[in-house]
SEFIDREN-492345 format. One record per atom (N, C-alpha, C): x, y, z; atom name. Coordinates in pm, 1 decimal, m for minus. Example, Ala and Ser with C-alpha at 12.3 -4.5 7.8 and 13.67 -1.06 7.14 Angstrom:
2
ATOM       px       py       pz atom
ATOM   1319.0   m569.0    780.0    N
ATOM   1230.0   m450.0    780.0   CA
ATOM   1320.0   m330.0    780.0    C
ATOM   1285.0   m225.0    708.0    N
ATOM   1367.0   m106.0    714.0   CA
ATOM   1290.0      3.0    787.0    C
***
This chain:
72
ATOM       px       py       pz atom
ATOM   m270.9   m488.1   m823.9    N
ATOM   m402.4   m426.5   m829.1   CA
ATOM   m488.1   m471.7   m711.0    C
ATOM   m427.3   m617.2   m677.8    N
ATOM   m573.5   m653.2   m528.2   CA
ATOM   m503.3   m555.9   m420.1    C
ATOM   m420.3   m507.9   m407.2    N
ATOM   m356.7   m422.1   m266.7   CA
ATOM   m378.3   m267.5   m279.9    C
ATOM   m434.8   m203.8   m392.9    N
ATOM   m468.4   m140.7   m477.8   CA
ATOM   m617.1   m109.0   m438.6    C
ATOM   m715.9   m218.4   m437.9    N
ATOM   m832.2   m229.9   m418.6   CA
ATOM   m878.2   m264.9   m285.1    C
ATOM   m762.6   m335.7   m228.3    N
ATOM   m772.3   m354.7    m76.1   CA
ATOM   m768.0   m220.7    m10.1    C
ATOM   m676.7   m133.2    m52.5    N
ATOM   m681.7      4.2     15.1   CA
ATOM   m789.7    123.6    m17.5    C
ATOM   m827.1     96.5   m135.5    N
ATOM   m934.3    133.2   m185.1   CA
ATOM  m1081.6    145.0   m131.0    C
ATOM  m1096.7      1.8    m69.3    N
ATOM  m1220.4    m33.2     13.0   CA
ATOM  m1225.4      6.4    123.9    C
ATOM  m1103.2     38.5    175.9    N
ATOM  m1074.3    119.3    372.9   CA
ATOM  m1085.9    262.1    349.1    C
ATOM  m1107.8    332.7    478.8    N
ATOM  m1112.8    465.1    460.2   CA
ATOM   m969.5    482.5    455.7    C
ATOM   m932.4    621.0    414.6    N
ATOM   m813.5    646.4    451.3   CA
ATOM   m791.1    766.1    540.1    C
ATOM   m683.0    754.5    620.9    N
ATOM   m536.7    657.7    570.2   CA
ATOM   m599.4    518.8    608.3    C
ATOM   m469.6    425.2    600.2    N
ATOM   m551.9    283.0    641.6   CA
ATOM   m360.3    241.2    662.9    C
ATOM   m385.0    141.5    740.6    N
ATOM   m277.6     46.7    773.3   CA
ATOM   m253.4    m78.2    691.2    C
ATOM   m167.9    m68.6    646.6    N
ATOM   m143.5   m193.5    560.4   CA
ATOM    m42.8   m329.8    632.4    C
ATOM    m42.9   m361.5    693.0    N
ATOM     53.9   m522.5    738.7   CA
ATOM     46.6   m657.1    650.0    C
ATOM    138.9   m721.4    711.5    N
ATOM    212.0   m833.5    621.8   CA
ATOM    275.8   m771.1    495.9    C
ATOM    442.6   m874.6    526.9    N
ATOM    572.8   m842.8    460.7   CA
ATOM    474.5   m811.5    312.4    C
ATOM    421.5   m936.8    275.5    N
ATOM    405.0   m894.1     87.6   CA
ATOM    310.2   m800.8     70.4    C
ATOM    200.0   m773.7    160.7    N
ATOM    128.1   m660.1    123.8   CA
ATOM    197.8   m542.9    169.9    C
ATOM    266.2   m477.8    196.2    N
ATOM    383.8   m384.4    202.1   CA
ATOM    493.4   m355.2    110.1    C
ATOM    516.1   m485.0     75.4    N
ATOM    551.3   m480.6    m31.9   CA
ATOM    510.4   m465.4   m207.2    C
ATOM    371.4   m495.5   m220.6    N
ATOM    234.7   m453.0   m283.2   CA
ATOM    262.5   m262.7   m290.1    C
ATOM    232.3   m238.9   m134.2    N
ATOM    232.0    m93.4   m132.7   CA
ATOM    343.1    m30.6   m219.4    C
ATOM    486.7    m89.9   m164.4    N
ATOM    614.2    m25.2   m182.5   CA
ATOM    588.7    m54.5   m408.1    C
ATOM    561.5   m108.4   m442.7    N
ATOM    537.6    m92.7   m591.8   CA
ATOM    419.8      8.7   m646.8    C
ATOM    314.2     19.5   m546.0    N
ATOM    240.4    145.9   m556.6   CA
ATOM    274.0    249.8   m550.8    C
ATOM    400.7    259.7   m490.0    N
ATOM    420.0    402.9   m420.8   CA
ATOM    545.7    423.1   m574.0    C
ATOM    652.6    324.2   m569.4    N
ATOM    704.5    375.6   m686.4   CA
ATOM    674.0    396.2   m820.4    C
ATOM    546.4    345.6   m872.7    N
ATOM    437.0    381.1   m971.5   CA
ATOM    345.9    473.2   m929.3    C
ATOM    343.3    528.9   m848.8    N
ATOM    311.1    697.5   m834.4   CA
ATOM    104.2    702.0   m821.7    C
ATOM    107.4    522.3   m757.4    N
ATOM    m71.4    523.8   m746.3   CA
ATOM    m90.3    568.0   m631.0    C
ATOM     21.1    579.1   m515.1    N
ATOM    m33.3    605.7   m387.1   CA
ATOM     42.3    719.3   m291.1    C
ATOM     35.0    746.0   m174.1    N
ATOM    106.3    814.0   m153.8   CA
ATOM    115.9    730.3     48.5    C
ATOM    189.1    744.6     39.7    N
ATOM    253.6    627.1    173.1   CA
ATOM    387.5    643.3    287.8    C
ATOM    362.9    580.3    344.8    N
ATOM    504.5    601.1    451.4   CA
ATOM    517.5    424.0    481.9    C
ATOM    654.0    421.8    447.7    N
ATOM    677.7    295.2    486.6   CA
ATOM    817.5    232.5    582.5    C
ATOM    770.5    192.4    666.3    N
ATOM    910.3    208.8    750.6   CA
ATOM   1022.3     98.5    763.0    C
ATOM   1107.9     96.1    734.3    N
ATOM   1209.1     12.9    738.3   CA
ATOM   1172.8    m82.4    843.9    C
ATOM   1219.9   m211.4    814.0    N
ATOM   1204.9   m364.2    838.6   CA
ATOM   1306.3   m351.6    938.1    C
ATOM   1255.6   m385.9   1116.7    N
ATOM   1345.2   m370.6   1232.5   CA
ATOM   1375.4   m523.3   1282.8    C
ATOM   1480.1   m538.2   1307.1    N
ATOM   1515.5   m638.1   1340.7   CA
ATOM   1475.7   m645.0   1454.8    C
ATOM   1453.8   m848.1   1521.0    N
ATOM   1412.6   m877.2   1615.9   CA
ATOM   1503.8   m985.5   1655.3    C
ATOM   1490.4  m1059.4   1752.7    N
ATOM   1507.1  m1154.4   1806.5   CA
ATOM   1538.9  m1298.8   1662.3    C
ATOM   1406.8  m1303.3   1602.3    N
ATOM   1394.1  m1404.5   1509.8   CA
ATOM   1365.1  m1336.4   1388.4    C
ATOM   1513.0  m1241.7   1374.2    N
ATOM   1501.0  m1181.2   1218.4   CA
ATOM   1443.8  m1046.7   1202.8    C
ATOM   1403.3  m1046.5   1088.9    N
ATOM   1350.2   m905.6   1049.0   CA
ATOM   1194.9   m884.6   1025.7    C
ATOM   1127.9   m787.5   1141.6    N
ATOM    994.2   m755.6   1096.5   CA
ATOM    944.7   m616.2   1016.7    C
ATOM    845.4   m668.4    971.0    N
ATOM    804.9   m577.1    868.4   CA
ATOM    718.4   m480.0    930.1    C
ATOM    717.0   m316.7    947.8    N
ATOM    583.1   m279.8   1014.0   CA
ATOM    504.9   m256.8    956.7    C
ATOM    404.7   m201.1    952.7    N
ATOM    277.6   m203.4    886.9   CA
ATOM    319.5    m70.9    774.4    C
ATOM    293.5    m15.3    698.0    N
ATOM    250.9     88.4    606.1   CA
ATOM    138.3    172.8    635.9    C
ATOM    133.0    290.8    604.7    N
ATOM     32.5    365.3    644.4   CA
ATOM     50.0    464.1    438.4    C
ATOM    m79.7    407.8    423.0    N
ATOM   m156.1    499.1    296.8   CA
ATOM   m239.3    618.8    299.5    C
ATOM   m202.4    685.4    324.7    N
ATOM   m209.3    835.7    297.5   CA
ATOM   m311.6    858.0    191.9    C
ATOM   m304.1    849.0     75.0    N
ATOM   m374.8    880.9    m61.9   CA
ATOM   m354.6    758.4   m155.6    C
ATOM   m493.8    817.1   m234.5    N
ATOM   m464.4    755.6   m395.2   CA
ATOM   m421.6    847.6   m472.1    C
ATOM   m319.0    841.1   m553.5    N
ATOM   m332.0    941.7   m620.4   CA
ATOM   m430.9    953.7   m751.3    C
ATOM   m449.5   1029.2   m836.3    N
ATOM   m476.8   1062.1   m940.7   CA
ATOM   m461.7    969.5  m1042.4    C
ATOM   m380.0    932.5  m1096.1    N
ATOM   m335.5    787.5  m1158.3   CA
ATOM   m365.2    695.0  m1095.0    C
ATOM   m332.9    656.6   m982.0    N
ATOM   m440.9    567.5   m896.2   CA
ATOM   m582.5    575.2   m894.0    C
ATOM   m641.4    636.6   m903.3    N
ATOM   m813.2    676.4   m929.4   CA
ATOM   m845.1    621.6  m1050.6    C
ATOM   m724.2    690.1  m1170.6    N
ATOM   m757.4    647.0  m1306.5   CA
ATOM   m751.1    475.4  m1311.8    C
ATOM   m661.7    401.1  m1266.6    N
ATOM   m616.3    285.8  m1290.3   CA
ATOM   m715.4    160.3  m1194.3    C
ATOM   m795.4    227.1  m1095.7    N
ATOM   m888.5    154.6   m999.5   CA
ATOM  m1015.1    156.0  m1133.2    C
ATOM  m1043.0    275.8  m1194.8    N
ATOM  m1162.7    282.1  m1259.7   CA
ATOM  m1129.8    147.6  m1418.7    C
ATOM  m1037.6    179.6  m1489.6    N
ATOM  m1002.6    130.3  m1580.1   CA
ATOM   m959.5    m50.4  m1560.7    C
ATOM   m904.4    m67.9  m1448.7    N
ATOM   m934.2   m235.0  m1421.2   CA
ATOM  m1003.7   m325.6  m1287.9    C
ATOM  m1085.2   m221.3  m1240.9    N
ATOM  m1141.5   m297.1  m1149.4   CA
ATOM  m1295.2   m236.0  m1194.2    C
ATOM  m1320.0   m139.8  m1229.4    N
ATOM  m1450.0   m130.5  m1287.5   CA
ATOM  m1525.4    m12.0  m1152.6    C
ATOM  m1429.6     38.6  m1080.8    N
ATOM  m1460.7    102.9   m957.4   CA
ATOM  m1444.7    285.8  m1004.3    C
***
C-alpha cells in the first residue's frame, strides 16, 4: 500500500526505481491496482540491474483500495 500511495502522490505516469519498489509495483500490477510496464532486470558488469517502472494508471480497484485504507 506505501508504493500504492507513493504513486498516488506523483502525477502520472511516474517512474518508479529501486529493485523493491518495482517490485511493490510488479504485485500491483498482478492485483490488477495498476496498470504498468516493467522491464526486465539487465545484466551488468556487477550483476543484475533493475530499471525503473513506468505507471501508467490506477486502476479502478486501485482508486477503491487508496480510498478504503489510506483515507485518500
Amino acid at each position: 500500500m506505501l508504493v500504492l500511495r507513493n504513486i498516488a502522490s506523483q502525477g502520472l505516469p511516474v517512474m518508479i526505481d529501486g529493485g523493491s519498489n518495482v517490485d511493490g509495483v510488479r504485485i500491483l500490477v498482478a492485483a490488477g491496482l495498476v496498470k504498468a510496464t516493467i522491464p526486465r532486470p539487465e545484466r551488468g558488469l556487477n550483476g543484475y540491474e533493475q530499471l525503473p517502472a513506468l505507471v501508467t494508471e490506477i486502476t479502478g480497484m486501485g482508486q477503491t483500495m487508496l480510498r478504503r485504507f489510506t483515507g485518500s
